[in-house]
KEGU-427986 format. One record per residue (C-alpha): residue in one letter; x, y, z. Coordinates in steps of 0.1 Angstrom, whole numbers, plus 5000, padded with zeros to 4 digits. Layout:
! KEGU-427986
A:X:Y:Z
...
END
This chain:
! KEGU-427986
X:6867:4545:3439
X:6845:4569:3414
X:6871:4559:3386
X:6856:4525:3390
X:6824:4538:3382
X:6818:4554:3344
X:6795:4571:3334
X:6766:4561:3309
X:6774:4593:3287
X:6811:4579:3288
X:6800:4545:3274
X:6780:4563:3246
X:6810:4583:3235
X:6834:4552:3234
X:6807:4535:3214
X:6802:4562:3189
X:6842:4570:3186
X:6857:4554:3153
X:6869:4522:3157
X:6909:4517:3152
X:6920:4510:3120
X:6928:4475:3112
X:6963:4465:3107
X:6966:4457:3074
X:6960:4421:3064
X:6964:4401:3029
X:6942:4411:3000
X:6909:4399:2996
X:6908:4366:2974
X:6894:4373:2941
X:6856:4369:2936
X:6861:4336:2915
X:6877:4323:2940
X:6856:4333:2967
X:6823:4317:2945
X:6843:4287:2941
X:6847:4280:2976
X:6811:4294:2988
X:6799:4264:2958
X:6823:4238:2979
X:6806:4246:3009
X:6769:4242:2997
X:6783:4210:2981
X:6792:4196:3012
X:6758:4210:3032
X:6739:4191:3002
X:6756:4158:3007
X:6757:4166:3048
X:6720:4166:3051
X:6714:4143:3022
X:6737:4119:3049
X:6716:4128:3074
X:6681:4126:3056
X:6692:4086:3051
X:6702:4081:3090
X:6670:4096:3099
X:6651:4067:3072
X:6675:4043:3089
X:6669:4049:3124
X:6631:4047:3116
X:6634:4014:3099
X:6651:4004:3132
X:6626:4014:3153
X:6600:3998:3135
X:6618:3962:3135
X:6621:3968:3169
X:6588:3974:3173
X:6576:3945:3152
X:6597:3922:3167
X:6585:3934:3206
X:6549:3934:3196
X:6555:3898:3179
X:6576:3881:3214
X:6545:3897:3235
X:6520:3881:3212
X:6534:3849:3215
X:6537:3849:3250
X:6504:3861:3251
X:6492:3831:3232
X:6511:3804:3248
X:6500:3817:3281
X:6463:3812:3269
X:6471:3781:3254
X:6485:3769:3286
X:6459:3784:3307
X:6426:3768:3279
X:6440:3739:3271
X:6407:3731:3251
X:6417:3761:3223
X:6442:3741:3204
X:6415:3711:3199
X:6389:3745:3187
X:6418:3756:3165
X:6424:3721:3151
X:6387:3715:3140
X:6384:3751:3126
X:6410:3741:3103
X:6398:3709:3099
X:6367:3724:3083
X:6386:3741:3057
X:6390:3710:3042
X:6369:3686:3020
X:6351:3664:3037
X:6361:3633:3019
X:6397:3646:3020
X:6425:3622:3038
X:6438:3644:3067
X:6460:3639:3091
X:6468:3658:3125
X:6501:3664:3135
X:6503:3678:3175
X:6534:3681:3201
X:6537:3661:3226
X:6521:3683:3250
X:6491:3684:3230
X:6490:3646:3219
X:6465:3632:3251
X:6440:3657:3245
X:6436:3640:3207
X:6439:3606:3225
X:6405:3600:3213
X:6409:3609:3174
X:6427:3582:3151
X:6440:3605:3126
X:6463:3619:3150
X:6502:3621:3151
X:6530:3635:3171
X:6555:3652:3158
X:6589:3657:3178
X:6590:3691:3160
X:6559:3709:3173
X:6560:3726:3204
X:6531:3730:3228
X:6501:3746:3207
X:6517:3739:3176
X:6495:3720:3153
X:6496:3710:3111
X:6475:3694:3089
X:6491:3668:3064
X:6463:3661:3031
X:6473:3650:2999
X:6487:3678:2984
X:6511:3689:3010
X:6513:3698:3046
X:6492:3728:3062
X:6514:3741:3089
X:6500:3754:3115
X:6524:3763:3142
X:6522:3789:3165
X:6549:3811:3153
X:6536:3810:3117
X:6495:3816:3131
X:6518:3847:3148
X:6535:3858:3117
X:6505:3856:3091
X:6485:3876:3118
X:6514:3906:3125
X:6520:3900:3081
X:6477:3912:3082
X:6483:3941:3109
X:6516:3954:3090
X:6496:3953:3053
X:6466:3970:3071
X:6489:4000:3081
END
């Protein structure tokens, strides 16, 4: 059982004893060769993180489309909730625009059909099968002001993104 055991002094000796010699092996390439390789092998660390420099843009474009299109669906649900729940916004929002205009200017409302009774009163007024609840646009002379809740949504996230 005390053969099991060493002692420390033994452990120091076998550590301090020359090592055995290696068997030979083949010659050491020559140095231009070894350069040559060592050059290879920076080559490819260059383009490796190089690679990895444009996954890491990549992934962080991802994440920020990802972001911008979550913020942008809970915005709009957000805003179509309000609509639904204050019913009277999208009749603030069409006179707000309406002001932009001249006030000799030929305008014409164009509302869904969910919005279309609360403009019962106002003759300028027009559905359009396209617009969904909320959705409003403005046709004048010149062209059509559109108004829709998407593209109020996307000029608003456009601001918030330049702002950044």
């Amino acid at each position: 059982m005390a053969e099991a055991f060493r002692s420390f002094a033994s452990i120091l000796t076998e550590r301090d004893a020359p090592l055995p010699a290696e068997p030979e092996s083949e010659p050491a390439p020559p140095p231009a060769q070894t350069a040559a390789a060592d050059e290879r092998v920076l080559e490819l660390l260059d383009g490796f993180v190089a690679d990895l420099a444009r996954l890491r843009a990549r992934a962080a474009e991802r994440l920020e489309e990802a972001i911008d299109a979550m913020v942008a669906d809970v915005a709009r649900r957000v805003l179509a909730r309000e609509l639904d729940a204050a019913p009277a916004a999208i009749e603030s929002l069409v006179e707000q625009a309406l002001m932009d205009f001249e006030q000799g200017a030929r305008v014409k409302v164009c509302v869904s059909a969910h919005d279309a009774t609360r403009f019962a009163e106002r003759a300028d007024v027009e559905i359009d099968p396209a617009l969904g609840p909320g959705d409003f646009a403005l046709e004048v002379d010149d062209g059509r002001y559109d108004a829709a809740l998407q593209t109020r949504l996307d000029a608003l996230l456009a601001s918030h993104r330049a702002a950044l």
